[in-house]
C-alpha positions, 0 to 999 in steps of 0.5 A: 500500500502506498505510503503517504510522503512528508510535505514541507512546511511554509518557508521561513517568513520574507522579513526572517529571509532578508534579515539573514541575508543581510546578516550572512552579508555583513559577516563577510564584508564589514570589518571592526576597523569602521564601515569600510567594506572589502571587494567580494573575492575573485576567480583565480585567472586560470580556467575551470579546468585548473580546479579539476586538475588541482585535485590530481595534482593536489593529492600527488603532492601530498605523496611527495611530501610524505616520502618513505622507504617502500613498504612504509605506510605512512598513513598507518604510522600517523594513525598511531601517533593520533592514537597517542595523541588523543591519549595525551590529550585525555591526560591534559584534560580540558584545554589550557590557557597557552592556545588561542583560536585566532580565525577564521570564522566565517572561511570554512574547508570542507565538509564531508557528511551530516546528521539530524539529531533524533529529536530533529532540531540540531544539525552534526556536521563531519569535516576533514581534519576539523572535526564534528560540529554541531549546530542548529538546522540553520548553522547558528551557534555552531561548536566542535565536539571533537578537539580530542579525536585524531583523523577528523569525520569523513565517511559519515555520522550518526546520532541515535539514542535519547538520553544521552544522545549517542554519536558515532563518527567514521574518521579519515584513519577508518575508526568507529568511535561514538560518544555519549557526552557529547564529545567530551570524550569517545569511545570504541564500540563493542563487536567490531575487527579488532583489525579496522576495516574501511566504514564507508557508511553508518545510518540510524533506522528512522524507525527506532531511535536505537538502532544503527547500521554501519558497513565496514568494505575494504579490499582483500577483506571483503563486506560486513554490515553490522547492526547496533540495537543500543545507539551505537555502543555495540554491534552485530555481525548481520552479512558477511560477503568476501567481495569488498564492492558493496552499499547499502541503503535505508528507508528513510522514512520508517526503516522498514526495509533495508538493501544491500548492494554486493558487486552488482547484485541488490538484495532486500531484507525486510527483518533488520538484516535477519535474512536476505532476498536477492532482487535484480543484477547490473548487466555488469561486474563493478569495480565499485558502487554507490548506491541511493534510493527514492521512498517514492516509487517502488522505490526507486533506486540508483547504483552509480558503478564503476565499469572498466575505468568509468562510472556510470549511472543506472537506475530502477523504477521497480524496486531493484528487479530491472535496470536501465542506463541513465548517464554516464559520471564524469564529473564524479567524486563519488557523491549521489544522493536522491530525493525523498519525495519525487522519485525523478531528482537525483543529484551527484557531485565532483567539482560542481553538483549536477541535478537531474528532474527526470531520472538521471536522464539529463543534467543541469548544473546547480551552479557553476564553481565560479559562480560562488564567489559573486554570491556565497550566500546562495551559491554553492563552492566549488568541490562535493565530497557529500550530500545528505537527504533527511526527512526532518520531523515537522519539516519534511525533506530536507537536502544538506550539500557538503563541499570545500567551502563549508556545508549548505542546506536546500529546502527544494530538493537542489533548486536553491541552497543557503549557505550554513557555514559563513559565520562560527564553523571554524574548520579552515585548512591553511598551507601558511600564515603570514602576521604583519609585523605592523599589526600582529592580528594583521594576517594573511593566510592560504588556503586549501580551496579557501583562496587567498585570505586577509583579515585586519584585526579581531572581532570578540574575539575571533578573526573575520577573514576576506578571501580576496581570490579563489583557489589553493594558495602557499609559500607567503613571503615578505621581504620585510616582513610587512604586508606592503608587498606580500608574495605566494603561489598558486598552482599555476601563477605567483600572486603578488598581494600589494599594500598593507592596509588596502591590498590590490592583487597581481599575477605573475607567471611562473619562470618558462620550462621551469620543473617544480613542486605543485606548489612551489616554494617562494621566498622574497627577497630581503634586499628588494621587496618587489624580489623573491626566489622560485624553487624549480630545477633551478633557483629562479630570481623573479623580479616584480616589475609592476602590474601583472609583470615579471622579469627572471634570472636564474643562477647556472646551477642545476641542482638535480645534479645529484639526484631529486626533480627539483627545489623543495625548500629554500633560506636565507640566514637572517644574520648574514645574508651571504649564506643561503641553503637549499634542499630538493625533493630527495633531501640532496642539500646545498648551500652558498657563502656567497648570495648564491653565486656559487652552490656548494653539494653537502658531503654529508647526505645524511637526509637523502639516504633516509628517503628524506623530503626537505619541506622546512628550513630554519636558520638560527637567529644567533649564529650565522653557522647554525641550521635546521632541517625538516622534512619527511621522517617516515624512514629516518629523522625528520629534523636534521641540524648544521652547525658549520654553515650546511657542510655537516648534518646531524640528526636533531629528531629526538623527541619527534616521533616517526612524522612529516615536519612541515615548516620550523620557526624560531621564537624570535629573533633574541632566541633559539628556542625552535617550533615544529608544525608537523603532521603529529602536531606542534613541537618544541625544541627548547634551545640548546636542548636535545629533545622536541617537546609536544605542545599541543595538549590544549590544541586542537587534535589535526595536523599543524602545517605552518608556524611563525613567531609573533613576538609583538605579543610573544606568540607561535602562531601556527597554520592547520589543516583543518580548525584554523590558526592558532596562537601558542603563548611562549610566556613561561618558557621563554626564561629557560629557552633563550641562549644565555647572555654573552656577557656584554651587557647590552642594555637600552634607556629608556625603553619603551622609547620615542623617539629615540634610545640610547644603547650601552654595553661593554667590551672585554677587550678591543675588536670587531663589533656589529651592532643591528637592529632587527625587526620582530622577523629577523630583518635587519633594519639599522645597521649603528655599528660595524667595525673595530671598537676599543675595550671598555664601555661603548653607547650609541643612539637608535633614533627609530629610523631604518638605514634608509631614514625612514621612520619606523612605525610602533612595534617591538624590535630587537638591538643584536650585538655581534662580537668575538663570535658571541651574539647578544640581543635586547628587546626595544619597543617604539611608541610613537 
């Protein structure tokens, strides 16, 4: 008998509608800093097939990144360390005062799944590295509930139970955990492989607020679907199959029947899983299926299926009995979802989401990717890894699209949507941040998919960010460490951010012929702001010359001579700008004592034998000898030490476990206390210790890409993958950290000052001596000294001025004294 269909109430009134609009509007265009208003961001300059690409490319990257003896899996070993994090962090208990979430909260990454809870009144969203959010059905108050789970939500959620409510999460590592107190804490659920398998799918029965179904597939293993009659604690075995392509649905309405889709054969149970009958067959075998379905009709399904090497679309109007064609899939990521109510709207997704009205026998794109950024309110980003379809009670049916730039909800089966994510869903995925040392909450970051974003100042007290262009975005880089000129790249261009507090954008094409990672290193140069050098094959110089232009040269040496592709990372020594490193992507190592005139091979390959990736170098900011080295550490240390300018490395990895070090940072310029941001977390390196400590007890559990020093305000603020930036307060550690004193006794009167100060120390005995002041990133700024002074007291006056005669602005800065190969600083602040 036919089943009567939910009916969708009356939208929300007009007056409700404009409001939100307007209020989704100012989060993303007015700022704290007055009425001012930010242009809407832009397309990136390449053409829409570059998004496709960047997905291949994207992913290539990241393997290289994480080189590795063959037969390690690197995956598996980060699956342990997250393990290990988790139990520190239950150890840590709640979060401590040393992290500060700084934004942003109104650029969200991707999303990934979604579910109602029972009662139908709050909406759980699963992200990639960012975790479980909850919120209400139209995204306001939005809060995480999994800080201390390792792996982010990616292959579903499920909220069943009353009383507590119980959740269950699939995480990117394949785990199954489920928490009754909301997050605070989780738990592994009884009855499953003590060997986990892949969960792809896990859904509560509509008709029983207890019950859960959860299918575990992988290859080799075969198929299991497993039943939970108490909301997730425990599970079943109700089908085991030895073929690992399979699927299953539920009715959404009641739960009466459930289907499972095995190779290409639809079976139909009509008693929890109890027993099975086999339905109708695809006329092929796949090699992988998704499976959907339509309450309406008989019902009515649809297998997406993988067939040689393309994925096409087949349908049934009777229940499973017969199949016909539709389509073929080629703008596919494996996202398909059907309507509730009509059984002729199907939806599936890859870059962009395609609709059909008439079964799947023709498409019409929701909207192009482009389109997002003229409209984000009501346009939907670009990239759908997941579409969910529920029947809300008091609702009806209701469709919630997941992409890279947050989650959206459609009250027309795909007609329209809303944006959910533009204010307090705090899971953006940054490569790097860049703080200008004019400002310290004055931020340029990029983005995986988020574009290139700015934000000038806090908000109470989490930053708004604008994304000022669309695309993935890396590398930042400032000759002096302001905003004035700020360089980065795309997989493609270099994108050139000009002025500090109005930026306007230029594009800049990479050198011609140049081989090079996909996203290439960049570092501007300190002695021309419109310079910065391009890691290719060779180093490239490019110079900006104004508008979208750009001049190169590069230096004769090819640095695969020894082995790798090309550069992966390169430095300047902030103390002497006549030594440079460099390392490519098989951790063959090169330096310069000269401006990189000539290029000099280690003989000490250390990295390279231990299938090393270089990713990050540090020079010390107290010894122009001194480097770091980071980089893979799947077969070998991830962090390697020179003491004599990059002749000679030595494992400095102790403490680190077995991880990828993305980027190494000083604490600043008076210190040698270094700072990890790798793939197991944030790391501490006190200096002259020999031990990495971790930090990131009172963080957020995901993986930390980028760090740098603040010491404005005497922060790390470090990039992730997934929730934001993050501010690490040094207070505390400072004191046993800093290098001790040389012994010259340099001091400053007064200080704070303006417009000037005067500088006194004292000098053992006659001889060389350098005095500099640096800005809060290292740069020098004022050279007051430099040549032989006698024995005995010496001063000399800072009148706030660069070397050049330009006035400073108001900051911290630090006066660096250099004499018989000891380095003393002093912290000095300008008021004006």
């Amino acid at each position: 008998m036919p089943r009567r269909l939910p009916t969708a109430l009356p939208r929300f009134a007009l007056a409700l509608s404009a409001a939100l609009a307007l209020a989704f509007a100012w989060q993303l265009r007015l700022w704290p800093s007055g009425s001012r208003a930010l242009p809407m961001p832009t397309e990136h300059r390449l053409d829409e097939d570059a998004e496709r690409l960047n997905r291949k490319g994207r992913r290539a990257w990241m393997e290289q990144m994480h080189r590795a003896a063959p037969g390690t899996d690197w995956r598996t070993i980060e699956a342990s360390n997250g393990r290990a994090r988790e139990a520190r962090h239950a150890a840590a208990g709640r979060r401590v005062a040393t992290w500060t979430e700084i934004g942003s909260r109104n650029q969200a990454g991707r999303m990934h799944c979604a579910a109602i809870s029972v009662a139908g009144d709050s909406l759980y969203a699963g992200s990639d590295l960012g975790g479980l959010w909850k919120g209400d059905l139209w995204g306001n108050g939005w809060r995480p509930l999994s800080d201390n789970l390792y792996g982010g939500v990616r292959g579903g959620v499920a909220v069943a139970g009353t009383n507590p409510e119980v959740i269950t999460v699939l995480s990117t590592s394949a785990v199954v955990r489920y928490s009754v107190d909301q997050g605070a804490t989780w738990q592994l659920p009884a009855g499953l492989p003590a060997v986990p398998q892949l969960a792809t799918r896990v859904m509560r029965d509509p008709g029983n607020a207890n019950r859960v179904y959860l299918l575990l597939a992988s290859q080799g293993q075969g198929t299991e679907l497993y039943r939970s009659e108490n909301a997730g604690r425990s599970y079943t075995l109700i089908n085991h199959t030895n073929n690992s392509v399979a699927d299953f649905w539920l009715d959404r309405l009641d739960g009466s029947d459930l289907y499972l889709m095995v190779s290409r054969t639809l079976y139909r149970s009509t008693n929890q899983g109890a027993t099975w009958t086999p339905l109708g067959n695809l006329p092929s075998y796949p090699g992988k299926v998704i499976l959907a379905g339509s309450e309406a009709g008989a019902p009515t399904f649809y297998a997406a299926a993988r067939i040689a090497n393309n994925w096409e679309l087949w349908r049934s109007t009777d229940g499973g009995l017969n199949w016909a064609y539709r389509a073929e899939l080629d703008d596919w990521w494996e996202t398909l979802n059907c309507s509730i109510t009509n059984p002729d709207i199907v939806v599936y997704a890859g870059v962009e989401a395609w609709r059909s009205t008439n079964g799947g026998g023709s498409f019409t794109k929701v909207n192009g990717w482009g389109e997002y950024y003229g409209n984000p309110l009501h346009k939907l980003h670009a990239d759908n890894p997941g579409l969910e379809v529920f029947n809300i009670p008091g609702l009806g049916e209701r469709w919630f699209p997941c992409t890279d730039g947050g989650i959206y909800r459609s009250d027309d089966r795909m007609a329209s949507v809303t944006n959910l994510s533009l204010h307090g869903l705090g899971v953006s995925q940054y490569y790097d941040v860049l703080t200008s040392v004019n400002d310290p909450y004055r931020i340029a970051a990029g983005s995986q998919d988020q574009g290139y974003q700015w934000a000038d100042g806090l908000r109470d007290p989490i930053a708004d960010f604008a994304q000022l262009i669309s695309g993935d975005y890396g590398h930042l880089t400032s000759g002096n460490g302001t905003h004035s000129i700020v360089f980065s790249v795309y997989p493609g261009f270099t994108l050139v951010q000009q002025g500090e507090t109005a930026p306007g954008l230029h594009y800049l094409d990479f050198p011609a012929g140049s081989s090079h990672l996909w996203l290439p290193p960049i570092v501007a140069d300190p002695e021309d702001l419109q310079a910065y050098y391009f890691c290719g094959q060779y180093l490239y110089r490019g110079r900006w010359l104004g508008g979208n232009n750009v001049s190169y040269t590069n230096h004769a040496q090819n640095f695969t001579a020894y082995g790798g592709s090309y550069l992966s990372a390169f430095a300047i020594s902030p103390l002497d700008l006549d030594r440079r490193l460099a390392v490519t992507d098989t951790g063959e190592i090169w330096y310069s004592h000269d401006r990189g005139a000539s290029w000099q091979h280690s003989d000490d390959q250390g990295p390279s034998s231990h299938y090393f990736h270089g990713t990050g170098i540090a020079f010390s900011p107290l010894s122009t000898q001194r480097a770091w080295l980071g980089g893979s550490g799947y077969s070998g240390p991830a962090v390697y030490r020179s003491d004599d300018g990059g002749l000679n490395w030595t494992p400095a990895g102790e403490g680190l476990p077995a991880t990828l070090v993305y980027m190494l940072a000083a604490e600043s310029p008076a210190s040698e206390t270094l700072y990890a941001a790798t793939e197991a977390g944030p790391y501490l390196l006190p200096a002259g210790g020999a031990s990495w400590q971790y930090i990131g007890a009172g963080a957020p559990l995901t993986l930390f890409w980028s760090v740098e020093a603040v010491p404005a305000i005497g922060v790390m603020r470090f990039g992730t993958y997934g929730r934001g930036i993050w501010d690490f307060a040094t207070d505390g550690l400072t004191a046993v950290a800093e290098a001790p004193a040389a012994g010259f006794g340099l001091a400053n009167y007064p200080n704070p000052f303006n417009p000037q100060t005067t500088l006194s120390f004292t000098l053992p005995a006659a001889g060389e001596a350098r005095l500099v002041i640096v800005d809060a990133a290292g740069r020098a700024l004022r050279h007051l000294q430099a040549g032989r002074l006698p024995a005995g007291p010496q001063r000399l006056v800072w009148d706030g001025r660069s070397d050049s005669g330009r006035e400073l602005p108001s900051g911290v800065y630090f006066a660096r004294l250099i004499s018989e190969g000891k380095v003393e600083s002093r912290r000095l602040t300008l008021l004006r």
